[in-house]
C-alpha positions as protocol buffer text, in pm:
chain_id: "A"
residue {
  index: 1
  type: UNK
  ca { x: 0 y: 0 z: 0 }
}
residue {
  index: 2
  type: UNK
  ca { x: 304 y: 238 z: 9 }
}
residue {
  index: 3
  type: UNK
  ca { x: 167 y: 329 z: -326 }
}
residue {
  index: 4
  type: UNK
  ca { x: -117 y: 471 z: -208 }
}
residue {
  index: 5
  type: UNK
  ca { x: 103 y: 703 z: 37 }
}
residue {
  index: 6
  type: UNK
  ca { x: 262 y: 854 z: -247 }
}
residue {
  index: 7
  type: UNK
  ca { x: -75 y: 966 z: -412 }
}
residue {
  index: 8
  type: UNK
  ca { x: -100 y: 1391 z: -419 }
}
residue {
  index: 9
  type: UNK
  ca { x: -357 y: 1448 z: -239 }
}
residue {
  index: 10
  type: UNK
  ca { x: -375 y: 1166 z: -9 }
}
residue {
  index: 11
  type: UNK
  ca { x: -322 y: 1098 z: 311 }
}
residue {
  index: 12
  type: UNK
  ca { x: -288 y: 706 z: 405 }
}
residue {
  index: 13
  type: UNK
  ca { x: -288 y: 549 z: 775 }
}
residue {
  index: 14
  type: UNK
  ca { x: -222 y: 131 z: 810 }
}
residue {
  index: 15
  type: UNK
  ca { x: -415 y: 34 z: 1124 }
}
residue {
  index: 16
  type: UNK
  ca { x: -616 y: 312 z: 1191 }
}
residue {
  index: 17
  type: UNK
  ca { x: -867 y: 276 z: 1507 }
}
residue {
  index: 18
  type: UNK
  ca { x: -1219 y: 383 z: 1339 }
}
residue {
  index: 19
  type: UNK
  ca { x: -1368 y: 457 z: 1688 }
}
residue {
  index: 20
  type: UNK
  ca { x: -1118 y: 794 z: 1608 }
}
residue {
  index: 21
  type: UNK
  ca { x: -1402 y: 819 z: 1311 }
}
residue {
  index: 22
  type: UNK
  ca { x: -1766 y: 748 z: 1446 }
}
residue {
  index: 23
  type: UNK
  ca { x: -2000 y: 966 z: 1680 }
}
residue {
  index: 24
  type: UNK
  ca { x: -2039 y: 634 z: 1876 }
}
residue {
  index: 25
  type: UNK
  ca { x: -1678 y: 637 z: 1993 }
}
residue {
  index: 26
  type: UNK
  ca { x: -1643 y: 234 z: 1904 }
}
residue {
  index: 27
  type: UNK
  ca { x: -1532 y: 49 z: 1595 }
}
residue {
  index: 28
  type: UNK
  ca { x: -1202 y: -171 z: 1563 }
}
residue {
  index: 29
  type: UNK
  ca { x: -913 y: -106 z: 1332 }
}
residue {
  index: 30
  type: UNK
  ca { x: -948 y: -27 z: 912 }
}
residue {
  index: 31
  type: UNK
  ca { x: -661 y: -164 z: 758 }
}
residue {
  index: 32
  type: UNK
  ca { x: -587 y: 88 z: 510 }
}
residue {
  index: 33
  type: UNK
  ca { x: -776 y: 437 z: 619 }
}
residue {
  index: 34
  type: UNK
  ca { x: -722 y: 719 z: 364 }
}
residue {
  index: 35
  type: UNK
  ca { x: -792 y: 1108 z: 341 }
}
residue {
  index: 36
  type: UNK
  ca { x: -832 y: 1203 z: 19 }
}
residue {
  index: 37
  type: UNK
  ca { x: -859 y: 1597 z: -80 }
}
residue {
  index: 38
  type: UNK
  ca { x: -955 y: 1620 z: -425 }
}
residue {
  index: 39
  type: UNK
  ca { x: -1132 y: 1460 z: -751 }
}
residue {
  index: 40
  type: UNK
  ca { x: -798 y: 1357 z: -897 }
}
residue {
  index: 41
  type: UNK
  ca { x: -699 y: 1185 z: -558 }
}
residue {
  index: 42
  type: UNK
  ca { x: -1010 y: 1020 z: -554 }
}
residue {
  index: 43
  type: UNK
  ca { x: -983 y: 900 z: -919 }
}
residue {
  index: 44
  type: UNK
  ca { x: -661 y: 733 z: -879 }
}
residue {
  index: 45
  type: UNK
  ca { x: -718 y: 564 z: -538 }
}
residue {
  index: 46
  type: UNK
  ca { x: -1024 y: 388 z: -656 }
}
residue {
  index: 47
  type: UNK
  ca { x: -885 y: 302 z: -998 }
}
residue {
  index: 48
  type: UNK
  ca { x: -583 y: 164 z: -753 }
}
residue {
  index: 49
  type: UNK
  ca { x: -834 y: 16 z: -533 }
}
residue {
  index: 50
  type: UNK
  ca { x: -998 y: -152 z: -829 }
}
residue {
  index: 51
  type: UNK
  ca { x: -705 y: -312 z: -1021 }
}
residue {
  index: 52
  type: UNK
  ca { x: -611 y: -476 z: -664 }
}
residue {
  index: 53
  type: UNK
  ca { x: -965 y: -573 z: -603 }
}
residue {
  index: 54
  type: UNK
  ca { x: -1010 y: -429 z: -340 }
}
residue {
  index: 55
  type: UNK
  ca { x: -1373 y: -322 z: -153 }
}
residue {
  index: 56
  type: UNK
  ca { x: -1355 y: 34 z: -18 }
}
residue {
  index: 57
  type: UNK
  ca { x: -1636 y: 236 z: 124 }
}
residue {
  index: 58
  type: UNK
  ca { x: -1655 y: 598 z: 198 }
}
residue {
  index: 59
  type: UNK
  ca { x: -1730 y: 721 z: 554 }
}
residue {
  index: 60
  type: UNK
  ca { x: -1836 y: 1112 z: 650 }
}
residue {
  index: 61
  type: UNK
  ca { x: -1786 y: 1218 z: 979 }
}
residue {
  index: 62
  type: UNK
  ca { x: -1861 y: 862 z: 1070 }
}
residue {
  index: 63
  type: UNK
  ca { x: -2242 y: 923 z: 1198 }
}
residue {
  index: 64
  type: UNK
  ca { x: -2536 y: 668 z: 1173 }
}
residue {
  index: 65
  type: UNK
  ca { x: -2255 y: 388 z: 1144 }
}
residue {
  index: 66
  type: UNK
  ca { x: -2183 y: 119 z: 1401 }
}
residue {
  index: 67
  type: UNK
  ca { x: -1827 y: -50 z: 1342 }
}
residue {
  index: 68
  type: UNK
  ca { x: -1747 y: -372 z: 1380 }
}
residue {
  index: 69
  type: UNK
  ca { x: -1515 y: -478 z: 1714 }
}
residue {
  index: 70
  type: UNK
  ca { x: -1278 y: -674 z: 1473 }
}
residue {
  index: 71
  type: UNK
  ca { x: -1239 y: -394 z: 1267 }
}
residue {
  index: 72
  type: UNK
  ca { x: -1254 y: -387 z: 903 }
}
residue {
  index: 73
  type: UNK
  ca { x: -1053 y: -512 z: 613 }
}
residue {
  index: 74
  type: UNK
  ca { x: -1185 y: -319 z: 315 }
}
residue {
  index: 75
  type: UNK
  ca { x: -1074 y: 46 z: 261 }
}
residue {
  index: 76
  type: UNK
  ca { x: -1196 y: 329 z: 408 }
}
residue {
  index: 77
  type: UNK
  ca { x: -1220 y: 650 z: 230 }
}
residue {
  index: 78
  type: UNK
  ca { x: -1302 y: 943 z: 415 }
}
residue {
  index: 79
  type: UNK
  ca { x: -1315 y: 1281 z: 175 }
}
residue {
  index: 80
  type: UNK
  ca { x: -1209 y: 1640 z: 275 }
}
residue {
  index: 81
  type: UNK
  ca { x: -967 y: 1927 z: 168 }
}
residue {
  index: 82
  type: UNK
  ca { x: -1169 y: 2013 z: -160 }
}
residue {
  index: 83
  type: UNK
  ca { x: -1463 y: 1800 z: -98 }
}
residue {
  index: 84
  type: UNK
  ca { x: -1547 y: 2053 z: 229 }
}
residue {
  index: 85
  type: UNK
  ca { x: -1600 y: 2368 z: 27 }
}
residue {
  index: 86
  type: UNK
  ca { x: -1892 y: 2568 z: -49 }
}
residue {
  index: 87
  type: UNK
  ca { x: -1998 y: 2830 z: -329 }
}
residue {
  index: 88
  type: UNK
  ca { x: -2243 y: 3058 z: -387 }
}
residue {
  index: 89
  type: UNK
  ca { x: -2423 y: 3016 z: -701 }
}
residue {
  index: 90
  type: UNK
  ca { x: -2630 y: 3315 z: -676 }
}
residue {
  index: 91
  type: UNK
  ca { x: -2950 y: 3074 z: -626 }
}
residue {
  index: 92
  type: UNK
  ca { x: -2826 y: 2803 z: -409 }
}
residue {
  index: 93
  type: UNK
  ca { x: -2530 y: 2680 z: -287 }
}
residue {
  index: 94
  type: UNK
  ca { x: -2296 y: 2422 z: -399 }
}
residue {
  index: 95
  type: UNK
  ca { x: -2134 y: 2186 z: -121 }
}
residue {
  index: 96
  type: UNK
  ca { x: -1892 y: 1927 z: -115 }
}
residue {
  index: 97
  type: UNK
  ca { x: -2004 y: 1595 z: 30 }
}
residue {
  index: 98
  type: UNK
  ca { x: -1764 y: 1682 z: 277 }
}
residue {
  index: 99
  type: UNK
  ca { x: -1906 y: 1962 z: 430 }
}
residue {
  index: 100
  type: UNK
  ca { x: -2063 y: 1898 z: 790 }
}
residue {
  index: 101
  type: UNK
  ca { x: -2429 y: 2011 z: 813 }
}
residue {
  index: 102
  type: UNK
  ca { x: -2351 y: 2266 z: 1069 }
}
residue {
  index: 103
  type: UNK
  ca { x: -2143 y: 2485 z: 866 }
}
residue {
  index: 104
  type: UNK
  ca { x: -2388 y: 2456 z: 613 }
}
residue {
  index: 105
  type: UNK
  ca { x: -2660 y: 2588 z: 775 }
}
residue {
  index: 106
  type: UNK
  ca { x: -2417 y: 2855 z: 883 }
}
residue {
  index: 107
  type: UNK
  ca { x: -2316 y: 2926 z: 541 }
}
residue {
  index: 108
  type: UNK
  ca { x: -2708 y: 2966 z: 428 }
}
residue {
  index: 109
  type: UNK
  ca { x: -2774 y: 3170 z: 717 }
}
residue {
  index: 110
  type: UNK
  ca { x: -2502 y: 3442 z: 580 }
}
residue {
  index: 111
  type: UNK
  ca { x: -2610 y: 3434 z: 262 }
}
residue {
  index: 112
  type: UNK
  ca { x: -2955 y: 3477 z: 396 }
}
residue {
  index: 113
  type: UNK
  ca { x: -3058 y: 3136 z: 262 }
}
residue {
  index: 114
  type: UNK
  ca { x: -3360 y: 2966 z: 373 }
}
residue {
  index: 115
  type: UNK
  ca { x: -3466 y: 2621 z: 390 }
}
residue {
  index: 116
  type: UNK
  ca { x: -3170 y: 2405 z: 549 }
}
residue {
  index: 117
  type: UNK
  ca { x: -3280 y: 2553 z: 952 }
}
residue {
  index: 118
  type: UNK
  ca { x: -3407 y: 2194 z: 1014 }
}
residue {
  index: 119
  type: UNK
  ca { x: -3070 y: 2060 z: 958 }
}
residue {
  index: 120
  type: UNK
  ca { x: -2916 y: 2304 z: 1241 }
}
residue {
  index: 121
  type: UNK
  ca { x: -2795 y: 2046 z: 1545 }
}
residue {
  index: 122
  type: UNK
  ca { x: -2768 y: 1734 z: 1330 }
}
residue {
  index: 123
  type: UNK
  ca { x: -2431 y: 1605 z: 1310 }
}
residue {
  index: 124
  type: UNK
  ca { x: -2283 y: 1442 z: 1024 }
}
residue {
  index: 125
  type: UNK
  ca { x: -2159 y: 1555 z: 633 }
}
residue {
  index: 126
  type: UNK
  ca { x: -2373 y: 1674 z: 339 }
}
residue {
  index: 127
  type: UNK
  ca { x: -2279 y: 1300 z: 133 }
}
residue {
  index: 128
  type: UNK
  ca { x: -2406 y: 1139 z: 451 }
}
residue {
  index: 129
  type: UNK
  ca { x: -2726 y: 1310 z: 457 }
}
residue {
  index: 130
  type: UNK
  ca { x: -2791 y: 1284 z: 89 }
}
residue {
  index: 131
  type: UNK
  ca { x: -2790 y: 921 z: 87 }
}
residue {
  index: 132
  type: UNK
  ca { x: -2955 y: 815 z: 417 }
}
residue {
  index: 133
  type: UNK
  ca { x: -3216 y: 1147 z: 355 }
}
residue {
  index: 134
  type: UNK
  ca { x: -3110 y: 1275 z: 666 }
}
residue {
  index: 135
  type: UNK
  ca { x: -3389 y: 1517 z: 755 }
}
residue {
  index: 136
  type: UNK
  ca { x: -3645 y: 1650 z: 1078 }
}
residue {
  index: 137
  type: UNK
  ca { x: -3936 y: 1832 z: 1164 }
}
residue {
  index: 138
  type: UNK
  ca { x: -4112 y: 1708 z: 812 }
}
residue {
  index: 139
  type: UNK
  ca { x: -3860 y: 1789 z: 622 }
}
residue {
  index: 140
  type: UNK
  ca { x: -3510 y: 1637 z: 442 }
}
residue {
  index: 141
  type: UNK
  ca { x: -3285 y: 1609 z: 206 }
}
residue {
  index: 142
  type: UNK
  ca { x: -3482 y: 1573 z: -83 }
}
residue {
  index: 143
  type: UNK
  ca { x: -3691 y: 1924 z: -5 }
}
residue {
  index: 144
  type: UNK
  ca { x: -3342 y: 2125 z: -91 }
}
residue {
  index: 145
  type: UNK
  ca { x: -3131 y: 1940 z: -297 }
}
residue {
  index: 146
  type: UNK
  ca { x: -3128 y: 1984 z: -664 }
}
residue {
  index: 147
  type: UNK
  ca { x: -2855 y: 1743 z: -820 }
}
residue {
  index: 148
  type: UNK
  ca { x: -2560 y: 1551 z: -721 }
}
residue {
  index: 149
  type: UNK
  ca { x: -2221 y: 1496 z: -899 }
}
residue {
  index: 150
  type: UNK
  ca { x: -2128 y: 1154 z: -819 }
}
residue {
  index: 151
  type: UNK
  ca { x: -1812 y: 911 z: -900 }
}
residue {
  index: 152
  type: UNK
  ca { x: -1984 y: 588 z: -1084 }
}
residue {
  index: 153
  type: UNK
  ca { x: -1814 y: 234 z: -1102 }
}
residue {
  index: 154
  type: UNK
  ca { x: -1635 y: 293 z: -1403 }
}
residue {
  index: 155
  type: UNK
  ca { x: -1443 y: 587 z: -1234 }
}
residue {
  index: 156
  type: UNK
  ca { x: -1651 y: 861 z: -1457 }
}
residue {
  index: 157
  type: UNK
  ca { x: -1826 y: 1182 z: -1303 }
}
residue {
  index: 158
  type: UNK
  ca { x: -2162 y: 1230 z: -1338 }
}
residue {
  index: 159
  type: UNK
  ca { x: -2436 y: 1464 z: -1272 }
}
residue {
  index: 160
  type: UNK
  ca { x: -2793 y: 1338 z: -1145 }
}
residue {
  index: 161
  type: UNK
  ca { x: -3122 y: 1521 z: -1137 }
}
residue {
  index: 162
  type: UNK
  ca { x: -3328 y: 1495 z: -841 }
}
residue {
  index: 163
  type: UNK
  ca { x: -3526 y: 1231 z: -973 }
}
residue {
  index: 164
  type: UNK
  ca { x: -3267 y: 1024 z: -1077 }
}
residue {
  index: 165
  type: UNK
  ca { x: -3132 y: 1037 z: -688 }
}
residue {
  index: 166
  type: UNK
  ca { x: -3463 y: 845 z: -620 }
}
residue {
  index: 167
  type: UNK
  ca { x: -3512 y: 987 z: -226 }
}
residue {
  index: 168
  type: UNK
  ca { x: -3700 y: 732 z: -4 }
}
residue {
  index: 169
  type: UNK
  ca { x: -3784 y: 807 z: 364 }
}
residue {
  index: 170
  type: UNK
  ca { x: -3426 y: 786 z: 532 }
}
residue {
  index: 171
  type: UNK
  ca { x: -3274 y: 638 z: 166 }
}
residue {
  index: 172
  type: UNK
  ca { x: -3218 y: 719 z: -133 }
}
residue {
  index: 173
  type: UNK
  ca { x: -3164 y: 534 z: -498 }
}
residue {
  index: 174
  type: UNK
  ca { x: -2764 y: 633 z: -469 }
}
residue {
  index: 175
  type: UNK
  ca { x: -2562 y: 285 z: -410 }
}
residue {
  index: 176
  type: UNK
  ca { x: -2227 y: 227 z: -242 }
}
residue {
  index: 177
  type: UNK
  ca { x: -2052 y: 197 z: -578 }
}
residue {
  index: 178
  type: UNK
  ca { x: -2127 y: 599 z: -626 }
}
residue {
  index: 179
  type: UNK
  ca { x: -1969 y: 815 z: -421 }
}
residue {
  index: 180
  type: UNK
  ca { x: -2132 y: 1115 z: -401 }
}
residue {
  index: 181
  type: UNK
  ca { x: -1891 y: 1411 z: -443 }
}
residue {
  index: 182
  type: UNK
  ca { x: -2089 y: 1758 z: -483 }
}
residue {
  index: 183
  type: UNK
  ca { x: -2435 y: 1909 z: -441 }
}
residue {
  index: 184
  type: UNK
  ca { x: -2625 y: 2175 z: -558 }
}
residue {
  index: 185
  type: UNK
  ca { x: -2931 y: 2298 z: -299 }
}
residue {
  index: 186
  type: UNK
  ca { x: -3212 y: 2487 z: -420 }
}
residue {
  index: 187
  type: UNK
  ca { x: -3278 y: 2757 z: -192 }
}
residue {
  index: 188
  type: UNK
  ca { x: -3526 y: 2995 z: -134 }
}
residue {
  index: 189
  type: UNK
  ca { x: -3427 y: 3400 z: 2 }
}
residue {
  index: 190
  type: UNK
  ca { x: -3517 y: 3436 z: 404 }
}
residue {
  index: 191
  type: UNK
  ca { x: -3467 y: 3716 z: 649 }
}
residue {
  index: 192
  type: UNK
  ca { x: -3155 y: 3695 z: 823 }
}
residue {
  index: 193
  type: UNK
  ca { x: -3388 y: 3719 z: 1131 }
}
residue {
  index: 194
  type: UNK
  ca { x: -3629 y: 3462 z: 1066 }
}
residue {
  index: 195
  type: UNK
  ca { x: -3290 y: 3204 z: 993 }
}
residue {
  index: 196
  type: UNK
  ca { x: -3116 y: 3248 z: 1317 }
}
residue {
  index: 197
  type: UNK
  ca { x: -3516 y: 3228 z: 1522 }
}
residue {
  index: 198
  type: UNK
  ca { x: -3562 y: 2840 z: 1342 }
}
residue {
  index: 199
  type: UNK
  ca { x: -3204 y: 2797 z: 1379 }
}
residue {
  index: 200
  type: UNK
  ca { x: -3245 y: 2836 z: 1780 }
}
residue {
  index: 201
  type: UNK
  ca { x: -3571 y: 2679 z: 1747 }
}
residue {
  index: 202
  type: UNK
  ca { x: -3439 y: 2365 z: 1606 }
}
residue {
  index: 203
  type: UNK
  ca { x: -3118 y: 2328 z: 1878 }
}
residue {
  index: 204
  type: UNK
  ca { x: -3318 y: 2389 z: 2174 }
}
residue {
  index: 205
  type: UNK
  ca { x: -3591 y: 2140 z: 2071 }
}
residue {
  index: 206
  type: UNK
  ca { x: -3245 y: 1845 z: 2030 }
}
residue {
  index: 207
  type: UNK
  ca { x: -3093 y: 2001 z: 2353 }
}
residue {
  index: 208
  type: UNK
  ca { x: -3427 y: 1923 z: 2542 }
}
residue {
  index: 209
  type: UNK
  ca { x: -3498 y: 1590 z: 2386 }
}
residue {
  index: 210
  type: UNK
  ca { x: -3197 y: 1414 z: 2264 }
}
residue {
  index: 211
  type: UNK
  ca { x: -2893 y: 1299 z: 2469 }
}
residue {
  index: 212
  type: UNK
  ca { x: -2566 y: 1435 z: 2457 }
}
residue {
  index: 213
  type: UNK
  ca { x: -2343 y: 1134 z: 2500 }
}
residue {
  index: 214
  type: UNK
  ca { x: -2192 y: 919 z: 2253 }
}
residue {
  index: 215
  type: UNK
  ca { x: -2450 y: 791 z: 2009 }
}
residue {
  index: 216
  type: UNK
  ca { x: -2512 y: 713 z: 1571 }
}
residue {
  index: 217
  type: UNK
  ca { x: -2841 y: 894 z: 1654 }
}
residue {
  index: 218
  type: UNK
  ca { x: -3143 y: 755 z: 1528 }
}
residue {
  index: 219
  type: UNK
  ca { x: -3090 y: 407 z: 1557 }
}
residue {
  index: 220
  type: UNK
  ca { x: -3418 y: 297 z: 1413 }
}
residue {
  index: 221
  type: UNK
  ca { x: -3610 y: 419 z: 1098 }
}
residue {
  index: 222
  type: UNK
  ca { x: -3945 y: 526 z: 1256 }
}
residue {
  index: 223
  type: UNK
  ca { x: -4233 y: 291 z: 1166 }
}
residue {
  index: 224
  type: UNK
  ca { x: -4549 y: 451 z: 936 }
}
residue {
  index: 225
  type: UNK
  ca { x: -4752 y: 395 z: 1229 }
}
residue {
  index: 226
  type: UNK
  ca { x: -4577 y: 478 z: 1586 }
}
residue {
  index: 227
  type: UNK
  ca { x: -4194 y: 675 z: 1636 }
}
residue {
  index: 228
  type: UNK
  ca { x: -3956 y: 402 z: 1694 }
}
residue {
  index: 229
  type: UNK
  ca { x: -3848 y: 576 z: 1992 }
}
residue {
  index: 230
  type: UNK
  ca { x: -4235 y: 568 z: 2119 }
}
residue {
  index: 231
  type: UNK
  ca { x: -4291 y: 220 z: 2060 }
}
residue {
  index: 232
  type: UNK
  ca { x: -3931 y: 90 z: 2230 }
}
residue {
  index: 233
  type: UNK
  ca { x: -4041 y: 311 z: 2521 }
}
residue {
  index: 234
  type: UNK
  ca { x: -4461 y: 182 z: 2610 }
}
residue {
  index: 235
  type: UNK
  ca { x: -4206 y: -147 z: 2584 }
}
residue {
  index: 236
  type: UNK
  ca { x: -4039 y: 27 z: 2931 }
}
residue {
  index: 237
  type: UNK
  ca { x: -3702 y: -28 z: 2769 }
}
residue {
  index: 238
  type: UNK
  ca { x: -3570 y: 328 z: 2819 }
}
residue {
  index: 239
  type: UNK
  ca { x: -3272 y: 285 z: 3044 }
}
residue {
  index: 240
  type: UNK
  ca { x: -3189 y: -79 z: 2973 }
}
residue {
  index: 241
  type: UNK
  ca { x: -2815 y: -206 z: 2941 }
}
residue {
  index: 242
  type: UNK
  ca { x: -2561 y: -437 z: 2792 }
}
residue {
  index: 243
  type: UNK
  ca { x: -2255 y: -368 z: 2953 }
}
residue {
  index: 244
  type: UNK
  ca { x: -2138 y: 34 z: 2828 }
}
residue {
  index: 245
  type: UNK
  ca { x: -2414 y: 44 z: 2551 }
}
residue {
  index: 246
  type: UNK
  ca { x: -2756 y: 180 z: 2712 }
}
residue {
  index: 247
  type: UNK
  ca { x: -3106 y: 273 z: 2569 }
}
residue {
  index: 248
  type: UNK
  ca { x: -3124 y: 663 z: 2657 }
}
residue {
  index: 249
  type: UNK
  ca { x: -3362 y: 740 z: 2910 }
}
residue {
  index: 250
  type: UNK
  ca { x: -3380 y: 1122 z: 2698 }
}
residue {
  index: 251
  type: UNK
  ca { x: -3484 y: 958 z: 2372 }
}
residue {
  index: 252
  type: UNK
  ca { x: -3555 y: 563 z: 2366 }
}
residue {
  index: 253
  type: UNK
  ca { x: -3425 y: 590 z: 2011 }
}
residue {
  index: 254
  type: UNK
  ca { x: -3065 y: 661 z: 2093 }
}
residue {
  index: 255
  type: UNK
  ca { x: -2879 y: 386 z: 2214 }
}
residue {
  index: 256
  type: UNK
  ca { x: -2566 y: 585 z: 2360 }
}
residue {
  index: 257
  type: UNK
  ca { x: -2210 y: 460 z: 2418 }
}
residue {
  index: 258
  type: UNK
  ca { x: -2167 y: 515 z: 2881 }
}
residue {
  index: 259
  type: UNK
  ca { x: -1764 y: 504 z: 2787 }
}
residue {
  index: 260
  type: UNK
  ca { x: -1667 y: 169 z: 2705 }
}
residue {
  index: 261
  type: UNK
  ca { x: -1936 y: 13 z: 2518 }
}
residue {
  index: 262
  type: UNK
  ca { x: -1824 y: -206 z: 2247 }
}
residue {
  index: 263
  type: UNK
  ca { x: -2010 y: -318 z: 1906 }
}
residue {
  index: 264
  type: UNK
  ca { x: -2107 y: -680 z: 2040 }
}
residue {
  index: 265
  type: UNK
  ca { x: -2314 y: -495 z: 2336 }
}
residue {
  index: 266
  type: UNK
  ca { x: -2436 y: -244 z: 2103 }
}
residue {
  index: 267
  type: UNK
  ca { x: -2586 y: -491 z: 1864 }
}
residue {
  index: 268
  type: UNK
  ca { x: -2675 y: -734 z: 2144 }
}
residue {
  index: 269
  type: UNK
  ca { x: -2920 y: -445 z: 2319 }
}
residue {
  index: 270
  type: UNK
  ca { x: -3048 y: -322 z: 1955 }
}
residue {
  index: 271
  type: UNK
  ca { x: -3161 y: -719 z: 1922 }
}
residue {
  index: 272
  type: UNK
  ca { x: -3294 y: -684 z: 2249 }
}
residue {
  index: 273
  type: UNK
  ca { x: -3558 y: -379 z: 2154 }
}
residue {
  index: 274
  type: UNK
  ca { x: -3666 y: -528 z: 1795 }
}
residue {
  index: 275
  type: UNK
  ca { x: -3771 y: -870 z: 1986 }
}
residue {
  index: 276
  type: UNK
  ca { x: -3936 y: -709 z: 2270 }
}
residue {
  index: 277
  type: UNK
  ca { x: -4096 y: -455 z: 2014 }
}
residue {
  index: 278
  type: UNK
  ca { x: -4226 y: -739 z: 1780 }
}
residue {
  index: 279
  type: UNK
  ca { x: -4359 y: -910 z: 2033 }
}
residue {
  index: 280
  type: UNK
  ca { x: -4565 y: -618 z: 2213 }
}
residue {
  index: 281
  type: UNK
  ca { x: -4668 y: -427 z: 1885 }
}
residue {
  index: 282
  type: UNK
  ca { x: -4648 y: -683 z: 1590 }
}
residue {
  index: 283
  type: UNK
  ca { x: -4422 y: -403 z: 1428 }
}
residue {
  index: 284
  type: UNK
  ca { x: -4045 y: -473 z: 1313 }
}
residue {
  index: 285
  type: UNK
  ca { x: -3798 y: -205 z: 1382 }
}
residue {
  index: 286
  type: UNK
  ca { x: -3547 y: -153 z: 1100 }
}
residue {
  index: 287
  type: UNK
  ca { x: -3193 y: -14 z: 1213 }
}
residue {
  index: 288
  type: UNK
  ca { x: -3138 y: 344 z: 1062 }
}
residue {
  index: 289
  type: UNK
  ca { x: -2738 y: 263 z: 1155 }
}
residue {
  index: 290
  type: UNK
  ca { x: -2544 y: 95 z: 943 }
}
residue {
  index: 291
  type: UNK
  ca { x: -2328 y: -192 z: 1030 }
}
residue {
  index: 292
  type: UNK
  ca { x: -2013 y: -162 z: 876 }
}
residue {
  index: 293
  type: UNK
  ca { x: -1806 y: -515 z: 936 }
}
């Protein structure tokens, strides 16, 4: 892999612990972690990647993803340098997949931009909430975002439409295989005023209701019928353990990481809450998080 080291644009780490890379705090090691900082980079480490046969997937700021304990032998690709810009196009902005949502809403806020204030307090990267349709208060991803420039298999950049992203409730039509490199959101002019009220709106309603510790967030998609976070609690789970991992007793649908928790007992406590769910409601959970092994 020294080859890979030698890349412009790309910085490569043997070993590297990925509980340095989720919001959960837990993961074992990735073999061959890299940072890679611009389209060119990107280019050549998957056509690398490729010739070697080699799986690779590409990680945000590691939100929504539980790692496995043993760690993982495919690479990981994490994006950044270019890929965490920002431009105005005089009707919307275009982001990197790297940018985190935070300095987004930030960003649309100064440029008196409206329409991303439900985003303000979720953590996590622009890519990441494209493809899972990261969204709250009625609204996500697919509300604001116009088209995507994505990398396909065959190593070729291409621009999709919205339709062609195919946006599902927490999903969307955009596989693994494409990495999603830049967006352009559709954005509507807002007082400056009216941003920064929803923008406070929006973190004091997650202060007051969602925990603080270690967690992926969301760890189930919520049912048509009842919140996920509802049904695991009339199931009096809130508060219930496997060794570090715990149901929050904020928000039943966090399962938070007390310190030490480890994958095994996160996993082992999720299985926990979809058998005790399915047998009091007749409804089965599906994880929002994804396992990454």
């Amino acid at each position: 892999m020294n080859r890979l080291s030698s890349i412009a644009g790309v910085e490569y780490f043997r070993d590297e612990p990925m509980a340095r890379h989720t919001s959960l705090r837990i993961g074992g090691k990735a073999r061959h972690f890299l940072k890679v900082h611009s389209c060119r980079a990107l280019k050549t480490v998957v056509e690398y990647l490729k010739c070697r046969r080699m799986r690779y997937f590409v990680i945000g700021a590691g939100t929504n993803l539980l790692v496995s304990d043993r760690g993982i032998r495919q690479a990981v690709i994490q994006l950044c340098g270019g890929f965490a810009k920002m431009s105005d196009d005089g009707s919307g902005l275009i982001c990197g997949s790297a940018v985190r949502m935070n300095r987004l809403v930030e960003k649309a806020a100064l440029h008196g931009y409206g329409g991303v204030e439900f985003l303000a307090g979720i953590p996590g990267t622009i890519g990441g909430g494209i493809k899972g349709n990261a969204g709250a208060f009625g609204r996500s991803f697919a509300d604001i975002v116009d088209s995507v420039s994505v990398l396909t298999p065959a190593n070729k950049i291409r621009v999709l439409n919205h339709e062609q992203i195919g946006f599902r409730y927490r999903g969307s039509g955009i596989p693994d295989s494409k990495i999603i490199l830049f967006a352009r959101l559709r954005l509507l002019p807002k007082t400056r005023r009216s941003i920064r009220m929803d923008i406070a709106r929006s973190i004091a309603y997650r202060k007051e209701r969602q925990p603080r510790q270690w967690s992926a967030g969301s760890f189930f998609k919520n049912p048509k019928r009842c919140p996920a976070g509802k049904l695991i609690d009339v199931c009096g789970l809130k508060g219930r353990r496997v060794g570090d991992a715990q149901i929050s007793n904020k928000h039943a649908n966090f399962i938070i990481n007390r310190g030490h928790a480890t994958a095994k007992e996160v996993m082992a406590l999720a299985a926990i809450v979809e058998r005790k769910v399915l047998r009091k409601t007749g409804i089965r959970l599906q994880k929002e998080v994804r396992i990454l092994k």
